[in-house]
C-alpha positions in Angstrom: 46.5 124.1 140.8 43.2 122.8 142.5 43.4 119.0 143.6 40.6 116.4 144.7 37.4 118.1 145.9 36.2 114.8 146.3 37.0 111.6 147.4 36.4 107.7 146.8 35.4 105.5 149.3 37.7 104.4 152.4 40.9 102.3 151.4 40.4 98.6 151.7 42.6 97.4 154.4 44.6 95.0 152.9 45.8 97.9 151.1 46.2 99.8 153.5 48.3 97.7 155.0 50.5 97.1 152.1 51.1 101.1 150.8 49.2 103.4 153.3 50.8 102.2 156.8 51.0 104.2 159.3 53.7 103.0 161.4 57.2 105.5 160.8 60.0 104.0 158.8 63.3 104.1 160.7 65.8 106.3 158.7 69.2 107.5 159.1 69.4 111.8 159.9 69.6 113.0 156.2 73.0 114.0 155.0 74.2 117.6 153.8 73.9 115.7 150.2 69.7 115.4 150.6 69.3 118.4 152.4 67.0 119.6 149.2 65.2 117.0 149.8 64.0 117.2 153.3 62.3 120.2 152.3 59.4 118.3 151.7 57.2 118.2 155.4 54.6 116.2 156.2 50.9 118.4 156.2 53.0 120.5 153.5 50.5 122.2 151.0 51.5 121.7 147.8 50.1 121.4 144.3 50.3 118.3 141.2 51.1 118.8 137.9 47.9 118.4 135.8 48.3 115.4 133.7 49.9 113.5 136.6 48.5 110.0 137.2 47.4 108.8 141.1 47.3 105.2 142.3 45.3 103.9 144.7 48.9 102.8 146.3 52.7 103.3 146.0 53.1 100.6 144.5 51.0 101.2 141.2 48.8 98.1 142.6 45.1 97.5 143.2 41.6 98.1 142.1 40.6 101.2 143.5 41.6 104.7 142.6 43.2 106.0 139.6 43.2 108.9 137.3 45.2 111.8 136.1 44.9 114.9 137.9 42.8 117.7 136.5 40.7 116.2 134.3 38.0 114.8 136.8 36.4 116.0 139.8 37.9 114.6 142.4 40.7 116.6 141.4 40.1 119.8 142.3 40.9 121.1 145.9 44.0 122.2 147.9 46.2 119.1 148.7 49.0 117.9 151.5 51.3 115.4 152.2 51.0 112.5 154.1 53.5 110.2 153.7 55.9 109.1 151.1 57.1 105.5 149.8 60.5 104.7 148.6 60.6 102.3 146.0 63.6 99.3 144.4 64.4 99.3 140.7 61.5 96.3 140.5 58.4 98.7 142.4 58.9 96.8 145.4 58.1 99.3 148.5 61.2 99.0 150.6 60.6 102.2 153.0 57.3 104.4 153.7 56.7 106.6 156.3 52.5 107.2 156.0 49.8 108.5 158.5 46.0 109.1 158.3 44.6 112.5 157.7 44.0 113.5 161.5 47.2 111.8 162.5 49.7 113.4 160.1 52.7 115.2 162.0 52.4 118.6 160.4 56.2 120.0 159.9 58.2 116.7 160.3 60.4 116.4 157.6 60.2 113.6 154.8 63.4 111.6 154.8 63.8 110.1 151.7 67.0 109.5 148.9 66.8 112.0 146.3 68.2 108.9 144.2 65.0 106.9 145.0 61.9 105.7 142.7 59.6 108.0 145.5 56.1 108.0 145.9 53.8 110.6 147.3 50.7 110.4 149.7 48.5 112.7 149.4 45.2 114.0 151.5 42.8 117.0 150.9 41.5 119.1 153.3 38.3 119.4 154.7 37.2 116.0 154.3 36.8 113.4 156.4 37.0 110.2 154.9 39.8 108.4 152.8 42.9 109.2 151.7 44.0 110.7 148.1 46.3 108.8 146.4 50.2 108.6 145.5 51.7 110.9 143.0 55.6 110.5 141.3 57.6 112.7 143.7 58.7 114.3 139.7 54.9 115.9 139.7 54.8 117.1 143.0 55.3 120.8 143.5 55.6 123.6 146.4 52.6 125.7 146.7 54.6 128.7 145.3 56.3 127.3 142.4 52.8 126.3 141.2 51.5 129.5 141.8 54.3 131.8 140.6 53.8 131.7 136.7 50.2 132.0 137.1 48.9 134.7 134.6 46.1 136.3 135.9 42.6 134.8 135.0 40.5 137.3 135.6 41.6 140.4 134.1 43.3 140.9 130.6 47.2 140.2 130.3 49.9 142.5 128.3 52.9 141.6 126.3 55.1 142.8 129.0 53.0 140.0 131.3 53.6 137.2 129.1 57.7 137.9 128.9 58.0 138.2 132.6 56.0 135.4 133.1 58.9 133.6 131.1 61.5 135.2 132.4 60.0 134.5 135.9 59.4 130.4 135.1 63.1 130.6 133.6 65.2 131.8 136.5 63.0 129.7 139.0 64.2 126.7 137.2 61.1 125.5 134.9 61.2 124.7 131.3 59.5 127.0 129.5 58.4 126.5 125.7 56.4 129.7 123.3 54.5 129.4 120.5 53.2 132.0 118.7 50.4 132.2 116.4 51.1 134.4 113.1 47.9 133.2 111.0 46.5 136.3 110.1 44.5 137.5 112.7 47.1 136.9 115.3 50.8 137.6 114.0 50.5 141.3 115.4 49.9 140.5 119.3 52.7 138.0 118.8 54.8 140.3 117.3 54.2 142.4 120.9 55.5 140.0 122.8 58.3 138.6 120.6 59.8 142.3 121.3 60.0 141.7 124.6 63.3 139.6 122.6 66.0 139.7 125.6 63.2 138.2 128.2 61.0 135.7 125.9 64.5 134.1 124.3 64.8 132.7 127.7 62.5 130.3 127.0 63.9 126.7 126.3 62.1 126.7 122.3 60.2 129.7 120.7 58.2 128.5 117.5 56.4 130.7 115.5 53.4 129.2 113.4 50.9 129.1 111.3 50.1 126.6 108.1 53.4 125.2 108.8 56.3 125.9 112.1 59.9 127.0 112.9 61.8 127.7 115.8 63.4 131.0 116.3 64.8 133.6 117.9 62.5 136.4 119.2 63.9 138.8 117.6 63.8 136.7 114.4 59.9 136.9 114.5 59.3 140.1 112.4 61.4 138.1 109.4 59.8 134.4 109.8 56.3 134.9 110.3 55.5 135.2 106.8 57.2 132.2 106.1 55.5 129.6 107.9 52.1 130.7 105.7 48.6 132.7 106.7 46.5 129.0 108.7 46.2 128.2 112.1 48.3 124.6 112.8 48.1 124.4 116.1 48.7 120.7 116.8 51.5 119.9 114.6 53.3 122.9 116.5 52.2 121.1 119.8 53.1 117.7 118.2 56.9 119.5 117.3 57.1 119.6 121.4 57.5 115.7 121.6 60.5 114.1 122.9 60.7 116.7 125.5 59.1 117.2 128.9 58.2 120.9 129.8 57.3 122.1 132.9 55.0 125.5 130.9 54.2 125.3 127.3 52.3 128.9 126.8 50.3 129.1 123.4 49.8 132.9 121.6 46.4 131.8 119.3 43.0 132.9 118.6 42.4 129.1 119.2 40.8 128.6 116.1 42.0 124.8 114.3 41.8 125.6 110.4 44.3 122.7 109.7 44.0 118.5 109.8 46.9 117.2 111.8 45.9 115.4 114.6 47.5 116.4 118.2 49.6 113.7 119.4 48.8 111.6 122.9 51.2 112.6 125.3 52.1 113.5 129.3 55.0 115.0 130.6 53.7 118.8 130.5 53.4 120.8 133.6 51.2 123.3 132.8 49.4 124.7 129.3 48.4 128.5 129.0 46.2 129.5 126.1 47.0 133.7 125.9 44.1 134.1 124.0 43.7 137.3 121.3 39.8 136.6 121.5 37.3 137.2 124.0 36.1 134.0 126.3 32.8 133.5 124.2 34.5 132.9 121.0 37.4 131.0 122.0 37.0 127.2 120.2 36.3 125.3 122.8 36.4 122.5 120.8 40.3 123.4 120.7 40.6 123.0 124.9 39.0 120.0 124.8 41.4 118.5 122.5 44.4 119.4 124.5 42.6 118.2 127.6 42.0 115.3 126.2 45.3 114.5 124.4 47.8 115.8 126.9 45.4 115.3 130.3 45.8 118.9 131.4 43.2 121.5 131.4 44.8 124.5 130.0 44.8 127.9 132.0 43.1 130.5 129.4 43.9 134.3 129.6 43.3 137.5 127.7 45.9 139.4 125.9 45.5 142.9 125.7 47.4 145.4 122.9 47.9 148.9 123.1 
């Protein structure tokens, strides 16, 4: 993920004072219990769930920045820490350990309670001017966790990609959640991957749809897909998703919306990826706009490739 190419003007200093302070917060040497925790350095590069909202300050207060991230320009470049807030049960910051950009201790550790409300800091590099923003600690990722599900952009995908790409997001710990298109340009290339049965049933739900959806087993997919009808539903799939947070929901369509539910409003979704059947010029953009809109993420697009 890309995060703030851009940024707002300098921090007022009232704020500043209040969430972005730069003096270091006295804490006791973390215990074997946080050790997780202190994993987390200062100048660490790391990467924010799309969807994830940014405060001008720890503390949710003020009147300058806020926004989710990726679905604005000044949320697109590589991002570091540079400080974190620790929060009561009320919001009240009641430890932070903050620095400006040029004065951020690169490889200190952050020493915070894994049991905390805690608050990221946040600052991009190569500019000169301002600091980011604070992010949940929830939507803030290592570098390479980000990265390692990552489908390839640029060049076409197979079946066998998409199941280790589940597999992969599985064992590293991230919820994972398939759908796969069967209208009837489509229920072929998701039959390809549903083969894959042993690695893509690793996946916290599978749902297979069309006019309507059900969930399944992969290796079920050869017997349902003719009984969720010949459409393409894709919202009220999506919408089936609610009441559960996901760190990669991968979608198996053509992208084209035939139906008239309405996708639900919703956050909580770490990444989307759109394995597309079609080539980029006649996927429905009209579709990626939607889910932008609805879920605040951006969704990855890719190319499948059969045979």
């Amino acid at each position: 993920m890309k995060f703030f190419k851009k940024f707002f003007l300098m921090l007022p200093v009232v704020l500043f004072a209040i969430a972005f302070q730069a003096t270091t917060a006295h804490a006791a040497e973390p215990d074997e219990a946080n050790e997780c925790i202190t994993e987390l350095e200062f100048g660490q590069l790391v990467s924010v769930r799309q969807g994830a909202t940014y405060y001008e300050s720890a503390d949710q207060n003020g009147s300058g920045k806020q926004g989710l991230c990726g679905c604005n320009i000044y949320t697109e470049g590589d991002i570091y820490i540079a400080g974190y807030a620790q929060l009561d049960q009320n919001g009240n910051i009641i430890k932070n350990e903050c620095y400006q950009r040029d004065n951020v201790p690169h490889g200190k550790k952050c020493d915070f309670d894994l049991s905390a409300n805690v608050w990221i800091a946040l600052y991009v590099e190569g500019f000169t001017t301002g600091d980011i923003g604070w992010v949940r600690l929830s939507d803030v990722l290592s570098n390479s966790d980000a990265r390692d599900l990552m489908l390839p952009t640029e060049d076409v995908v197979t079946p066998k990609d998409v199941a280790n790409a589940i597999e992969q997001a599985q064992d590293s710990g991230k919820s994972t959640a398939l759908l796969l298109d069967a209208s009837g340009s489509v229920y072929e290339y998701s039959a390809e991957i549903a083969a894959y049965a042993t690695q893509v049933n690793k996946a916290d739900k599978v749902l297979v749809f069309a006019d309507d959806y059900m969930e399944i087993e992969a290796e079920d997919y050869l017997e349902s897909w003719m009984l969720v009808g010949g459409g393409t539903e894709i919202y009220a799939t999506m919408n089936a998703l609610s009441g559960e947070d996901y760190d990669v929901v991968i979608i198996v369509t053509d992208t084209y919306q035939n139906g008239y539910i309405e996708l639900e409003e919703r956050n909580g979704i770490g990444e989307v990826i759109i394995v597309s059947v079609e080539d980029e010029y006649l996927i429905q953009q009209s579709t990626i706009e939607k889910i932008t809109e609805k879920w605040h993420i951006k969704p990855q697009i890719v190319r499948l490739s059969v045979g």
